[in-house]
Structures are given as structure tokens and as C-alpha cells.
N, C-alpha and C positions, 0 to 999 in steps of 0.2 A: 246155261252159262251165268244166268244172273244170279243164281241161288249159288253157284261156288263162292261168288264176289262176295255175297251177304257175308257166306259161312265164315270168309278169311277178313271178312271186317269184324266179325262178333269172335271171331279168335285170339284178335290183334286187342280188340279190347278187352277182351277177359285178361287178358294177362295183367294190362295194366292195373283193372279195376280189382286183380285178385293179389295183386301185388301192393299196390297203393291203401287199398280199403279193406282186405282183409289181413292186411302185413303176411302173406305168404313169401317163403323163400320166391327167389326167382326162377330154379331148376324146378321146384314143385310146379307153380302155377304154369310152367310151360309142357309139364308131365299132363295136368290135367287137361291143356288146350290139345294136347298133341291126341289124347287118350276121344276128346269129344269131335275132333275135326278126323279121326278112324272112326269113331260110329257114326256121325254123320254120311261117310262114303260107304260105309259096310249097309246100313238100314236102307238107303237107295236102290242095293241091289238085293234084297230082299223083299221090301217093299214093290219093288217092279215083278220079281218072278212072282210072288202070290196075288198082284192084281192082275199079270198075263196067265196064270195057270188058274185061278180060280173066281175071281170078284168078276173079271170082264174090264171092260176100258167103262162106259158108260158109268158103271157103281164105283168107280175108284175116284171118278172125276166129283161124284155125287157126294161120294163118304170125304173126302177132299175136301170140300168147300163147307159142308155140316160141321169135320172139326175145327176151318178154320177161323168160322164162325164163332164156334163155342171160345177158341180160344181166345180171340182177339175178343170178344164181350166180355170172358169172366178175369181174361189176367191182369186190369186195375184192382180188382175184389181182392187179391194175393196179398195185397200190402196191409190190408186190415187182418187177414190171418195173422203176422206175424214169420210167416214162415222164411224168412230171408235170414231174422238175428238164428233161427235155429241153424240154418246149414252155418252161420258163422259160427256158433259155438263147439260147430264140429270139426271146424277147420283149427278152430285154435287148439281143440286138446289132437289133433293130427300134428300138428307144429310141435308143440309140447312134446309129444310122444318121441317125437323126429329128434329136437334139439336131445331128448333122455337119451337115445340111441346113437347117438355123435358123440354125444361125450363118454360113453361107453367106450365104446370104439378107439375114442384118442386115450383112453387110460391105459386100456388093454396093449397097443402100441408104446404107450410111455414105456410099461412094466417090461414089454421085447427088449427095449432096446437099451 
């Protein structure tokens, strides 16, 4: 129950934070909360059938805890990569690309009508 809660507070705020700081449309950046709050429910239940059909309960709790170790130690390190301006600079030519194909679109309509 707790992990649903986290998931629809970190969805509530991606919006904001992808709308705000990355100047995403607002239909996009709720495309993409919508698209990661489905695989977060989709990898739960896959996640579950290969630790009950194959890992065991004991190595899932084990393999569990090792990444969330690893993760929670290496992900301040992320911000010295740089790797945060790249995914921005693929949102902005997504946007771009987006804005070329709107206005395609309204010409194409102009000329119908």
C-alpha cells in the first residue's frame, strides 16, 4: 500500500517538475506519468511471477535489498555524470518535433477548408 502512495506522489510531481522545469506540454508530461505509473503496475507483476516461479522468496528479499543499496549509495554520483541536462535535451527536440507536427497539421486543415 505504501509503494502505491510513493508511486502517485512521484507521478503528481513529475508532472509538475516536467512541466515547470522541462517546459513540457501539459498533455505530454501527463502521457509520460500515465505511460510510467503502467509499468510501474505491469513490472510488479512480473517481477512477482519470476521471484515465485524461479529466484525463491529468500534470493528476491536478498537481491532486493543489494539493489537497494546500490542504488540509494550511487544515485547522488548521477549529478556529477551530467546525465539529467541529456534527457533535457531530448525532451526539448521531442517538443520541437511536436510543435513541427501541429503546425503541419493546422496548415494542412487551413488548405481543406
Amino acid at each position: 500500500m505504501c509503494e502505491r502512495m510513493a508511486a502517485f506522489g512521484i507521478g503528481l510531481n513529475l508532472v509538475t517538475y516536467l512541466v515547470s522545469n522541462l517546459h513540457l506540454p501539459v498533455a505530454f508530461s501527463a502521457n509520460i506519468v500515465t505511460n510510467y505509473l503502467g509499468t510501474a503496475y505491469m513490472v510488479c507483476l512480473l517481477g512477482g511471477y519470476i521471484a515465485d516461479t524461479y529466484i525463491g522468496r529468500f534470493r528476491t528479499i536478498l537481491l532486493g535489498a543489494v539493489l537497494q543499496f546500490l542504488v540509494f549509495n550511487f544515485t547522488p554520483h548521477l549529478q556529477e555524470i551530467d546525465l539529467f541536462q541529456l534527457f533535457q535535451c531530448y525532451f526539448v527536440h521531442v517538443i520541437e518535433r511536436h510543435k513541427l507536427i501541429s503546425q503541419r497539421n493546422s496548415w494542412t486543415t487551413d488548405f481543406q477548408t
